[in-house]
TORPA-4810 file (N, C-alpha, C, O; in nm, 3 decimals):
<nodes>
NODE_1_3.012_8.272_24.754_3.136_8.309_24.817_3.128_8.270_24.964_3.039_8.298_25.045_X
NODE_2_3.248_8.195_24.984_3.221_8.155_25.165_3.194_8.309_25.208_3.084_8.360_25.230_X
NODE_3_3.307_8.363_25.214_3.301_8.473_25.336_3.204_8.542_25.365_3.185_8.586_25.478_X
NODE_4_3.098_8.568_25.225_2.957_8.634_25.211_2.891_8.529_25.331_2.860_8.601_25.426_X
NODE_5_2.863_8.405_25.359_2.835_8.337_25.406_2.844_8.314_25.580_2.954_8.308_25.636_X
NODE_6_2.743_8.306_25.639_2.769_8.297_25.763_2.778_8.118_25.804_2.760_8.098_25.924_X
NODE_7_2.800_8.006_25.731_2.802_7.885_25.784_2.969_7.883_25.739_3.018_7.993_25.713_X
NODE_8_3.049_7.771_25.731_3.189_7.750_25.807_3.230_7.673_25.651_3.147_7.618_25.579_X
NODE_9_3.342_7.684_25.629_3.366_7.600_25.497_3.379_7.454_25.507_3.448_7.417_25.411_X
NODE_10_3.341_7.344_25.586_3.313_7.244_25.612_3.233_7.206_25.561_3.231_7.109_25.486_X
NODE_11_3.082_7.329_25.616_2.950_7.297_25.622_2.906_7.314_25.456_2.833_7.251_25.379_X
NODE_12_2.990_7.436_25.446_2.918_7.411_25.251_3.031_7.356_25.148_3.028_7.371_25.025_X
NODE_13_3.136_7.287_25.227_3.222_7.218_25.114_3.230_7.065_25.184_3.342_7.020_25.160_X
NODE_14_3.168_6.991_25.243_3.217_6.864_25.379_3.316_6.760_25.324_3.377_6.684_25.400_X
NODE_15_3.332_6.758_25.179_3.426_6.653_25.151_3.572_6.737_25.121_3.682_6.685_25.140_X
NODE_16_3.553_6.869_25.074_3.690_6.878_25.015_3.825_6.876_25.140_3.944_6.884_25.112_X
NODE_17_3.768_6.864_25.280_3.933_6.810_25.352_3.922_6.640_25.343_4.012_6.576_25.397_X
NODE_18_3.828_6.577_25.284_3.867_6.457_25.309_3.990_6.446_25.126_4.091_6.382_25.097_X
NODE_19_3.915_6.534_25.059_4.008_6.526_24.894_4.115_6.590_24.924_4.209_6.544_24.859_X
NODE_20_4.151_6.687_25.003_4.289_6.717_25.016_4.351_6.654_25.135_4.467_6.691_25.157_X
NODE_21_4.333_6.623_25.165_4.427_6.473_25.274_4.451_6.349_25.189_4.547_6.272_25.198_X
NODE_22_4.349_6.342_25.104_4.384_6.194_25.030_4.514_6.252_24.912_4.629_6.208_24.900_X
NODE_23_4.462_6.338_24.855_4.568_6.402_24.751_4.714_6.398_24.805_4.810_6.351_24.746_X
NODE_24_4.714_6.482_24.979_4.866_6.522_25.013_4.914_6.391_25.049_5.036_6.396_25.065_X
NODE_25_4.850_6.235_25.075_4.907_6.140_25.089_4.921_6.073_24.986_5.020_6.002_24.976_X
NODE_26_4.824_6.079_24.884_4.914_5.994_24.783_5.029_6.087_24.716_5.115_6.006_24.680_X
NODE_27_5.076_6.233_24.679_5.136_6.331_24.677_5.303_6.229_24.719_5.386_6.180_24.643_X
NODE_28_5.294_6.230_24.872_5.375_6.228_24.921_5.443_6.072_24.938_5.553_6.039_24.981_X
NODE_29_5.312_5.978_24.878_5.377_5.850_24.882_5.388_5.818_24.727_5.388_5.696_24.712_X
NODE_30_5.396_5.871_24.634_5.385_5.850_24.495_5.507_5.906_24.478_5.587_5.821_24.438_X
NODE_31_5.566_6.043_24.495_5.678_6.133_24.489_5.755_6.153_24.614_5.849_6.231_24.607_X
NODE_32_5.726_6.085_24.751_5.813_6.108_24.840_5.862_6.224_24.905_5.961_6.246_24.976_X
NODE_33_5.728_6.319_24.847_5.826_6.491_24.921_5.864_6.528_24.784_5.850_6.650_24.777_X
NODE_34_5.907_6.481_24.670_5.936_6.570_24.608_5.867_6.591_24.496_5.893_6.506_24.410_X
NODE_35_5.771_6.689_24.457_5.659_6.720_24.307_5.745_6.844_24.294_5.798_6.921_24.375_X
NODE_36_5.740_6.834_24.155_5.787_6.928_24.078_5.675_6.954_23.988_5.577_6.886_23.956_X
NODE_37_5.726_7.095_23.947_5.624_7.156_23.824_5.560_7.116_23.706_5.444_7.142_23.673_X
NODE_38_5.661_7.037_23.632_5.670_6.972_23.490_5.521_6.832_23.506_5.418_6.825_23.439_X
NODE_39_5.551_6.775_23.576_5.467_6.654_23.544_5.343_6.657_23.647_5.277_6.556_23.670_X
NODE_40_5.319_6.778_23.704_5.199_6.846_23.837_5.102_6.763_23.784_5.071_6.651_23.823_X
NODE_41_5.025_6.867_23.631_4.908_6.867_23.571_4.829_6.714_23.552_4.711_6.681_23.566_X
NODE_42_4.987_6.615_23.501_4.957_6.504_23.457_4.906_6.427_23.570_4.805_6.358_23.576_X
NODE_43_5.008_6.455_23.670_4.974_6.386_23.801_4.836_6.413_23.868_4.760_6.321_23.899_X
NODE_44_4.815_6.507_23.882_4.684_6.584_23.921_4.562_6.490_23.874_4.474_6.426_23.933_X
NODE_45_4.607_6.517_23.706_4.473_6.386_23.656_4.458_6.276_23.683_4.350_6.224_23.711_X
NODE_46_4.583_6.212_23.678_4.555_6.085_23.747_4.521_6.078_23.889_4.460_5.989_23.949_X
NODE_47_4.553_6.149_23.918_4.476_6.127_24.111_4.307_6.120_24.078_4.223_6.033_24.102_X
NODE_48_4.299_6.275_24.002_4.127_6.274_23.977_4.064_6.172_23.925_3.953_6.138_23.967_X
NODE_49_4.134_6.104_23.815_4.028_5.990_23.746_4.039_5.846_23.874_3.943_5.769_23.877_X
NODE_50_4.142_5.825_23.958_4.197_5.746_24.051_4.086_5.762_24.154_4.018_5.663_24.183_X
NODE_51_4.056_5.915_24.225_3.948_5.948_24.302_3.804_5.895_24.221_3.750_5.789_24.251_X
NODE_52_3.754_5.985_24.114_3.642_5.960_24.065_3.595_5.770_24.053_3.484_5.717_24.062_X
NODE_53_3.702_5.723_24.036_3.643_5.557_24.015_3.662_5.463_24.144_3.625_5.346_24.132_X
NODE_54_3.718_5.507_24.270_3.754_5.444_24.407_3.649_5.374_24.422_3.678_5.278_24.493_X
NODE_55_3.496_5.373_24.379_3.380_5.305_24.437_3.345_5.224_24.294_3.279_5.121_24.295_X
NODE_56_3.391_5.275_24.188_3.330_5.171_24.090_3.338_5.020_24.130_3.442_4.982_24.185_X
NODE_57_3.217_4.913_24.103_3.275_4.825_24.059_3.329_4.769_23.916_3.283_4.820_23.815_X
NODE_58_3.429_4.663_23.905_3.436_4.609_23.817_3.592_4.704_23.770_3.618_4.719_23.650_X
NODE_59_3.668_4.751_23.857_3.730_4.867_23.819_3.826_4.822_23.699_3.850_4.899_23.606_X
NODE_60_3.875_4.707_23.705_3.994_4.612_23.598_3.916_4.666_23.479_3.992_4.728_23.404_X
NODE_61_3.797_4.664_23.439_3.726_4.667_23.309_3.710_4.783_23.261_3.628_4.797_23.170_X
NODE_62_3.785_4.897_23.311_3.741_5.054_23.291_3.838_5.072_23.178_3.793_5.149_23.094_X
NODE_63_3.977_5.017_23.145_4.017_5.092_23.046_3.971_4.995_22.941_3.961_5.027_22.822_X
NODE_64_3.951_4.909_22.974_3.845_4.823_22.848_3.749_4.860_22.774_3.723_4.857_22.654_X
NODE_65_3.682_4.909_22.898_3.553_4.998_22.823_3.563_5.125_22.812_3.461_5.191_22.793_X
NODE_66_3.684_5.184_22.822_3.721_5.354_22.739_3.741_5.281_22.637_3.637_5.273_22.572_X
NODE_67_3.839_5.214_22.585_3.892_5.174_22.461_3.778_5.146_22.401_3.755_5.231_22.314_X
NODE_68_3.693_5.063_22.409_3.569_4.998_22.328_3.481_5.138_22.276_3.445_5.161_22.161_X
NODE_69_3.460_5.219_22.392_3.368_5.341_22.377_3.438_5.437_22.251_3.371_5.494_22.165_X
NODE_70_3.588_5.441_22.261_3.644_5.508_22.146_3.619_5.465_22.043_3.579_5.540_21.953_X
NODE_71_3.635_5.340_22.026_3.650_5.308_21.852_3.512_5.279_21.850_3.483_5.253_21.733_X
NODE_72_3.372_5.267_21.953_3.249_5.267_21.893_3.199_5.426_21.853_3.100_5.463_21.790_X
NODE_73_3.284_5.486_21.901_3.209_5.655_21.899_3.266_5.697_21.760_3.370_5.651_21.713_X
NODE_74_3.199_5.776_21.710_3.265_5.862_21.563_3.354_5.978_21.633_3.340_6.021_21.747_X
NODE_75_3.414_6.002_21.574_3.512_6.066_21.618_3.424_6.231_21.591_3.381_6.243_21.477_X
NODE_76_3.400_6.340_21.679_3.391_6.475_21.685_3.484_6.568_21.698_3.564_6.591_21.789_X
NODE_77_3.459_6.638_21.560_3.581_6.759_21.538_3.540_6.873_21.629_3.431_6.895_21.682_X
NODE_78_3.626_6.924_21.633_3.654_7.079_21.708_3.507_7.130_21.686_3.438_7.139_21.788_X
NODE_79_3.445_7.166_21.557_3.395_7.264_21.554_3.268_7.223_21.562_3.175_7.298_21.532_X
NODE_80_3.250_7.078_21.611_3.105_7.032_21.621_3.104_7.042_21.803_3.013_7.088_21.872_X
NODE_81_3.237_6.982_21.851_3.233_7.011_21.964_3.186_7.180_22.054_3.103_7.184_22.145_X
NODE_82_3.259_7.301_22.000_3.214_7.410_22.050_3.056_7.470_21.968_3.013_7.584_21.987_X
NODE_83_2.986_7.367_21.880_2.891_7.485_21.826_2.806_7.484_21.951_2.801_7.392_22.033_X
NODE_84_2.738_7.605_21.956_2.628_7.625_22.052_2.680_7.734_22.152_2.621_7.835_22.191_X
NODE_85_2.787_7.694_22.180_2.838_7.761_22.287_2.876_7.918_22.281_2.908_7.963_22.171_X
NODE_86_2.875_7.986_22.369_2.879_8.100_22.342_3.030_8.127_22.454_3.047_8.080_22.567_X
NODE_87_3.139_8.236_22.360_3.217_8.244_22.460_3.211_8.415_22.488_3.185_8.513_22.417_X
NODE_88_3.253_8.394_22.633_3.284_8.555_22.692_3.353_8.599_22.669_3.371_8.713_22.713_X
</nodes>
């Protein structure tokens, strides 16, 4: 918890004002001022997967190689996905 904390939220977060400056500008040059509720979530992701790959190289080849990775992977059902897990 910051506030438990005697160092500054900079010092134990240092990137997240550079992720919310990049967010409120593409925000505002993607939608112009105006986001609405309905399409937030979707938008949101695409910023994140947009952020997460900014340094890849080779970036043209990424939905190439999702696609390839899908149809090489077997497909996992629900209930193979949660075994193990324990919920609260």
């Amino acid at each position: 918890m910051i506030s438990a904390s005697s160092k500054t939220a900079s010092v134990l977060l240092p990137r997240v004002h550079r992720v919310a400056s990049l967010l409120k500008r593409w925000l505002l040059g993607t939608h112009q001022g105006a986001v609405s509720r309905e399409p937030l979530a979707y938008d949101l992701d695409a910023f994140t997967f947009r952020f997460n790959r900014r340094t890849s190289r080779y970036r043209g080849k990424l939905f190439s190689r999702l696609v390839e990775q899908a149809v090489a992977v077997e497909p996992a059902p629900y209930s193979r996905l949660v075994a193990g897990t324990h919920h609260k």
